[in-house]
C-alpha positions in Angstrom: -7.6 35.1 -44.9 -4.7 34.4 -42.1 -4.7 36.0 -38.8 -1.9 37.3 -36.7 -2.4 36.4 -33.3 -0.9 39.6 -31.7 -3.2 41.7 -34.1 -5.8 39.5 -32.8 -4.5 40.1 -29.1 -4.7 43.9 -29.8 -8.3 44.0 -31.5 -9.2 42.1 -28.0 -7.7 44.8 -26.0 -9.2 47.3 -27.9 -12.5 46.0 -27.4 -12.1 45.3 -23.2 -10.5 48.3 -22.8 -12.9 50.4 -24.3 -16.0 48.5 -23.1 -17.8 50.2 -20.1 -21.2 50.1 -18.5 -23.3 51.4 -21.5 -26.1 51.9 -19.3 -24.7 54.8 -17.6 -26.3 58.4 -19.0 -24.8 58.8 -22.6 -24.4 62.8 -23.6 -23.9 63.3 -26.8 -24.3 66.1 -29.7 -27.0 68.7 -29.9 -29.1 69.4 -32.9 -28.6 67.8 -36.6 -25.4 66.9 -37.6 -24.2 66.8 -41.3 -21.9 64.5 -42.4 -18.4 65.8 -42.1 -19.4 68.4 -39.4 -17.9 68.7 -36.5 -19.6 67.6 -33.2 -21.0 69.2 -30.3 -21.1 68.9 -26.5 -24.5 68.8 -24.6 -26.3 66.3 -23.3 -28.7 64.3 -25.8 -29.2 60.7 -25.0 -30.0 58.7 -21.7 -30.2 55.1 -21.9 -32.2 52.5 -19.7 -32.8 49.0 -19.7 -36.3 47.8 -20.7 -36.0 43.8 -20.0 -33.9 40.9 -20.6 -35.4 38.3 -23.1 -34.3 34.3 -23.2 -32.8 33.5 -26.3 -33.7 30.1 -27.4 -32.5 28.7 -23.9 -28.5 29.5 -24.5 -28.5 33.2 -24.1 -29.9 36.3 -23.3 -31.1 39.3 -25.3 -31.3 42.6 -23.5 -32.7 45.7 -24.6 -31.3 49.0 -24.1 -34.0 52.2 -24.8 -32.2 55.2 -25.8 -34.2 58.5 -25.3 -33.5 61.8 -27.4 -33.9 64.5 -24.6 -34.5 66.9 -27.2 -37.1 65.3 -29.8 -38.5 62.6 -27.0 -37.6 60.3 -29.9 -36.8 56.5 -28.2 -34.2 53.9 -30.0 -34.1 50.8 -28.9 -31.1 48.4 -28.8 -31.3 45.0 -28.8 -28.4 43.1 -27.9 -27.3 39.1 -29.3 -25.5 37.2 -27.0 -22.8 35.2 -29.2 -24.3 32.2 -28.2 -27.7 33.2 -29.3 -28.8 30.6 -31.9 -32.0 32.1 -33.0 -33.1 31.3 -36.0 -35.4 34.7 -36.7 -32.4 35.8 -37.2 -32.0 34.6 -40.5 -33.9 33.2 -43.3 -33.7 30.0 -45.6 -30.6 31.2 -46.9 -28.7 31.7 -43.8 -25.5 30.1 -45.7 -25.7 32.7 -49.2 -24.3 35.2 -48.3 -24.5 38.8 -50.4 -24.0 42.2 -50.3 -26.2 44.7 -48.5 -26.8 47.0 -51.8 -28.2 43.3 -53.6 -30.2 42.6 -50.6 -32.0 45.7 -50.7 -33.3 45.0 -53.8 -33.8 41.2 -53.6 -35.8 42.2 -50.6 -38.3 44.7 -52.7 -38.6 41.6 -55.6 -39.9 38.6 -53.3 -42.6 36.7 -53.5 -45.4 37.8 -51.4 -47.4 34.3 -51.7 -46.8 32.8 -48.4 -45.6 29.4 -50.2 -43.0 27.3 -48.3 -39.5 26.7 -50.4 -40.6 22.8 -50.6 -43.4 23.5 -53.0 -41.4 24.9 -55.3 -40.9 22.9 -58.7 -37.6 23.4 -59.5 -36.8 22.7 -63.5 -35.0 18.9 -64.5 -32.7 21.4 -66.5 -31.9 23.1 -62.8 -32.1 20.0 -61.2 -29.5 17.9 -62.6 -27.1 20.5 -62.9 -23.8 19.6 -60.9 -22.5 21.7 -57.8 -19.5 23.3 -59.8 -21.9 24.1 -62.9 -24.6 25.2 -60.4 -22.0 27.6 -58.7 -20.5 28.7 -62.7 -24.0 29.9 -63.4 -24.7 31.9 -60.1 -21.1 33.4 -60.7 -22.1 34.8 -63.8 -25.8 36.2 -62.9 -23.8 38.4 -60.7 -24.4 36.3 -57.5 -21.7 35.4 -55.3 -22.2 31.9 -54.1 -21.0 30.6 -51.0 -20.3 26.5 -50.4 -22.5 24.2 -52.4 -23.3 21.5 -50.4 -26.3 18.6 -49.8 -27.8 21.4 -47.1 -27.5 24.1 -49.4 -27.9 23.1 -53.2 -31.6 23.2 -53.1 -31.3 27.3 -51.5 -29.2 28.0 -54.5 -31.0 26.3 -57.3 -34.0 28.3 -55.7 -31.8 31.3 -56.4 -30.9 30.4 -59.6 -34.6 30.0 -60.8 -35.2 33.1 -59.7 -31.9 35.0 -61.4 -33.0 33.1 -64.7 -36.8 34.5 -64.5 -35.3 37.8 -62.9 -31.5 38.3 -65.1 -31.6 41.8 -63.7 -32.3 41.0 -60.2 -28.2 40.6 -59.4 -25.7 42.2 -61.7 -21.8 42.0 -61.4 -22.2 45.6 -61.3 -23.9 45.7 -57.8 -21.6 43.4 -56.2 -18.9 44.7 -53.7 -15.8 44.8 -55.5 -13.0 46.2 -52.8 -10.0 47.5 -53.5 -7.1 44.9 -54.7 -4.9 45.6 -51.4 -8.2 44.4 -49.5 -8.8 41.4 -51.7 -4.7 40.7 -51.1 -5.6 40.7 -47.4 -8.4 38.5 -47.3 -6.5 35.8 -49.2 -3.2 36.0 -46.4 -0.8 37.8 -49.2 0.4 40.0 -47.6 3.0 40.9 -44.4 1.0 41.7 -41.5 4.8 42.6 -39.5 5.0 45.9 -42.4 0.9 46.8 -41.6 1.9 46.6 -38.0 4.6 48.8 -38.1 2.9 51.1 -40.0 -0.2 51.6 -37.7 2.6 52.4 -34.6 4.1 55.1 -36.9 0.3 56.6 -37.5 -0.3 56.2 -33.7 2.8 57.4 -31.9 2.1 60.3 -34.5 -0.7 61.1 -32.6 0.5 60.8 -29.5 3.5 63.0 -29.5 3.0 65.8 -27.5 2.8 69.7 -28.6 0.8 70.3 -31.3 -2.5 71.2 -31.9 -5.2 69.2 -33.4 -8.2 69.7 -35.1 -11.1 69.1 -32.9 -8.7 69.3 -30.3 -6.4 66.6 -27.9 -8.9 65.2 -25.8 -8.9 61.3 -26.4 -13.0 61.0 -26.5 -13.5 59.9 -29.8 -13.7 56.6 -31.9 -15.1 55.2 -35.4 -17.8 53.5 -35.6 -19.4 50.7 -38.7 -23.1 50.7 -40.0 -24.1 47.1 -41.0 -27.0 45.4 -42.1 -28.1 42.6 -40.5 -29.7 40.9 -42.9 -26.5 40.4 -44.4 -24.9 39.6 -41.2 -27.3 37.4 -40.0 -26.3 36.8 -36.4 -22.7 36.4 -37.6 -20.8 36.4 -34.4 -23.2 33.0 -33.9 -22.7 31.3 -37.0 -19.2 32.1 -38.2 -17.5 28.9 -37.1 -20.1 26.9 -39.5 -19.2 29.6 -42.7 -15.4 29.3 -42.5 -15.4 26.0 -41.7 -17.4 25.1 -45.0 -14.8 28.0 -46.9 -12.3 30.2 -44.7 -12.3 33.5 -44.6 -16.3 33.9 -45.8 -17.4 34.8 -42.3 -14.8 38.2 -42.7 -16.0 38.8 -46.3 -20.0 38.7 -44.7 -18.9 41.3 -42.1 -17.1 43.5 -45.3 -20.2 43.1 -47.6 -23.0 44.2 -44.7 -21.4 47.7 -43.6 -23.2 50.4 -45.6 -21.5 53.1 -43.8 -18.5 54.2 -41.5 -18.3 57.5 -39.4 -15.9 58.9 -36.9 -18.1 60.3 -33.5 -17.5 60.6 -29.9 -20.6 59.9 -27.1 -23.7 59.2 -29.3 -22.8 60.7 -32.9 -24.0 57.3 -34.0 -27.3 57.7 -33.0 -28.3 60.8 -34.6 -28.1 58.5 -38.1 -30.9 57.5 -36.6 -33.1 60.4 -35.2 -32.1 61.8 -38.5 -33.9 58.9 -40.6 -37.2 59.2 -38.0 -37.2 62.9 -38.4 -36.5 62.4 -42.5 -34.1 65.1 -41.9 -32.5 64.3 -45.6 -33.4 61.8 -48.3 -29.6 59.9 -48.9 -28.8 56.8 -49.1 -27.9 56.0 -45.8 -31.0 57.3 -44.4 -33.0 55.4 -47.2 -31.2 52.2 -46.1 -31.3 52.7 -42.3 -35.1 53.2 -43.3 -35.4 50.0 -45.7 -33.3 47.4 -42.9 -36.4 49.4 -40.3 -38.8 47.9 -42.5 -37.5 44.5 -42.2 -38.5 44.8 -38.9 -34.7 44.3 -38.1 -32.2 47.1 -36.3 -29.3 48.1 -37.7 -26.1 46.5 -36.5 -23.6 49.4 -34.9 -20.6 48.9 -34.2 -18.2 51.3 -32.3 -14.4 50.3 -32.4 -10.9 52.2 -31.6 -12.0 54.2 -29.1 -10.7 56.6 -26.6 -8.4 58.2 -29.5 -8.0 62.0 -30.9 -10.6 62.9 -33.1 -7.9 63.3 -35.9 -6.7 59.8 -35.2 -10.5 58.5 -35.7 -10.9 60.9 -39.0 -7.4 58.5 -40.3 -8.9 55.9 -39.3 -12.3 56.4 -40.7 -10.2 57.4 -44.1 -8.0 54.1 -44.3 -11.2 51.8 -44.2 -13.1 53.3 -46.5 -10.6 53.6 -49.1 -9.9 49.8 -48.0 -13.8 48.7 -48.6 -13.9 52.0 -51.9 -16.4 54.5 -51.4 -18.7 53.1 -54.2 -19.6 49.9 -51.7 -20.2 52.6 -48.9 -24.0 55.2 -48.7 -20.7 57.9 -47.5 -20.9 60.6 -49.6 -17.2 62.0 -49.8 -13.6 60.8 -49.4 -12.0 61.0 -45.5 -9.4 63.3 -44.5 -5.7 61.8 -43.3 -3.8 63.5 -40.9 -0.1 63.0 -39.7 2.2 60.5 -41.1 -0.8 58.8 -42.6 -1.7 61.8 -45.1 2.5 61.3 -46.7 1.4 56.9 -47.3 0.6 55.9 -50.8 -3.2 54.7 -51.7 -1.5 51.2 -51.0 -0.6 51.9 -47.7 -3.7 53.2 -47.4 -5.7 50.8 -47.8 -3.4 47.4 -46.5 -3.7 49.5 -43.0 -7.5 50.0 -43.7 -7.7 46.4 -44.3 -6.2 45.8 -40.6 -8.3 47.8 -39.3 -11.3 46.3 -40.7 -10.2 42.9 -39.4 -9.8 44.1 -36.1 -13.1 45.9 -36.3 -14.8 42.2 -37.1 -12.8 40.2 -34.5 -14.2 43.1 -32.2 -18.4 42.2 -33.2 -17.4 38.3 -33.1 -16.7 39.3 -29.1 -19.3 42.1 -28.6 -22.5 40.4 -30.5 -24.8 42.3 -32.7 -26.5 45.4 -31.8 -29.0 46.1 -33.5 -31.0 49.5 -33.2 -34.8 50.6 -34.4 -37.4 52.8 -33.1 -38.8 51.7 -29.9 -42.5 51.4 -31.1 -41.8 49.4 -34.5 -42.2 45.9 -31.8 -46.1 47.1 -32.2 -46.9 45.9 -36.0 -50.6 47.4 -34.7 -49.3 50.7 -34.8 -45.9 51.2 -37.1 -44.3 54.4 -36.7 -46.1 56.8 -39.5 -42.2 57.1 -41.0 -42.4 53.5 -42.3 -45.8 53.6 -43.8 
């Protein structure tokens, strides 16, 4: 993947011009939202900070409690410096890097038996297999391998062991495949001048004066990303080391953990969230918000664009997801376009998706992860009746 620097320039100013003192009082929408509903008004959230952590000596973590004023339901946010290098953060395979759908179910076929990866016996037929007939195998279990090298051969003849005993465990089938204008993107094919021009057509759109939008003028909304971090794995930390070894694997990481994307203004975001603890409904997203919960990890949210027109976020919202496809995604329905955007082609589309997800990435890489989970899950004594 090639980077434009002034695209990077912009993602930047997005991201510092949007950034404020988060823990100011949030307000936020009322009551259970739908997906596709339209928001409310009233006050929901407030937000305090519980206590700053050291991080392995370079950093510091600081968590942020989030309190629903109208269920007494607490969120807790837990904030990685980029510098933080700690390693609970990720596992023995902190190089592999896969999707967040495979991971799921990886994660539900482990070994219980607390058995370190050195006493494993790995097969001679395994074993003397070279690093391009190693990756050949992977790649046609389904997996999608990341660099072999001396550090990380042993991880993925681990992994292949356990595809051989396990052939169902990682099909081609659950892999993220995105769409060809984002797999065009990621490999520098295309001109970022024509994307860029194309965004200032959607934007001046929406800034030209007179009409009358849905949702209204008023610029208080933005989009927001769902990831999982056990995909992620502390990626704004560690994604000098992936592209180094392979470039452009750190942006395919960020594309392969986001489960969701939403447009919302104040704390939309968070009533995901309430909704999982208060099993409001039984889809996907709540399942996986529920599963990553389990992991005793938060889940990674990440607000971009903001302080736009609500239908400038809902165009937004519409050009990633058709960038990423729908089927790699727990959203339930196609986006809505609006302006100039709803006259592109799908190829349009989806090349100014693909910029926007970029920007999107280089905006966690500055912000750090932020992960969320109930307050109370810290307490393994007493886990939250929801995750039992």
């Amino acid at each position: 993947m090639t980077s434009d620097n002034s695209s990077e320039d912009e993602a930047v100013d997005n991201y510092v011009k949007s950034s404020g003192d988060n823990t100011e009082k949030y307000a936020g929408s009322s009551g259970r939202i739908a997906d596709g509903e339209e928001e409310q008004d009233e006050d929901k959230l407030c937000v305090s900070v519980r206590e700053s952590l050291i991080c392995a000596g370079d950093g510091s973590v600081v968590e942020y409690l989030h309190t629903d004023l109208e269920t007494d339901i607490t969120l807790c946010e837990t904030r990685y410096p980029i510098t933080c290098t700690d390693l609970s953060l990720s596992d023995n395979s902190s190089r592999r890097s896969i999707d967040w759908k495979s991971f799921s179910q990886l994660s539900t076929c482990s070994d219980d038996k607390d058995t370190s990866i050195a006493q494993v016996v790995i097969p001679r037929e395994i074993l003397y297999l070279s690093d391009v007939e190693l990756h050949t195998e992977l790649t046609q279990l389904g997996d999608v391998p990341g660099p072999i090298t001396s550090a990380t051969r042993r991880v993925y003849q681990l992994r292949l062991l356990k595809l051989r005993e396990n052939p169902d465990l990682c099909t081609p089938s659950q892999q993220c495949s995105f769409s060809r204008e984002l797999q065009q993107f990621m490999k520098g094919s295309v001109s970022h001048q024509s994307i860029a021009q194309l965004q200032d057509d959607m934007v001046s759109h929406f800034e030209a004066g007179g009409r009358k939008w849905r949702e209204g003028n008023s610029k208080m909304s933005f989009t927001y990303l769902l990831l999982d971090p056990r995909t992620t794995k502390n990626l704004p930390a560690r994604h000098h080391l992936l592209d180094t070894e392979n470039n452009g694997e750190a942006f395919r990481v960020f594309l392969s953990s986001i489960f969701y994307i939403g447009k919302g203004k104040k704390t939309r975001p968070y009533q995901h969230f309430i909704d999982a603890i208060m099993k409001r409904n039984n889809s996907e997203k709540t399942k996986q918000i529920l599963d990553i919960w389990k992991s005793d990890r938060g889940v990674v949210s990440l607000h971009v664009f903001h302080n736009i027109i609500p239908v400038e976020a809902y165009t937004r919202e519409a050009c990633m997801v058709d960038a990423i496809g729908l089927k790699n995604l727990t959203n339930i329905a196609q986006c809505n376009y609006y302006g100039v955007a709803s006259t592109w082609d799908i190829k349009k589309k989806r090349l100014v998706g693909s910029d926007l997800l970029r920007k999107a990435y280089s905006i966690l890489l500055i912000e750090g992860e932020r992960q969320i989970k109930p307050a109370d899950i810290r307490d393994e004594s007493e886990l939250p009746s929801f995750l039992v």
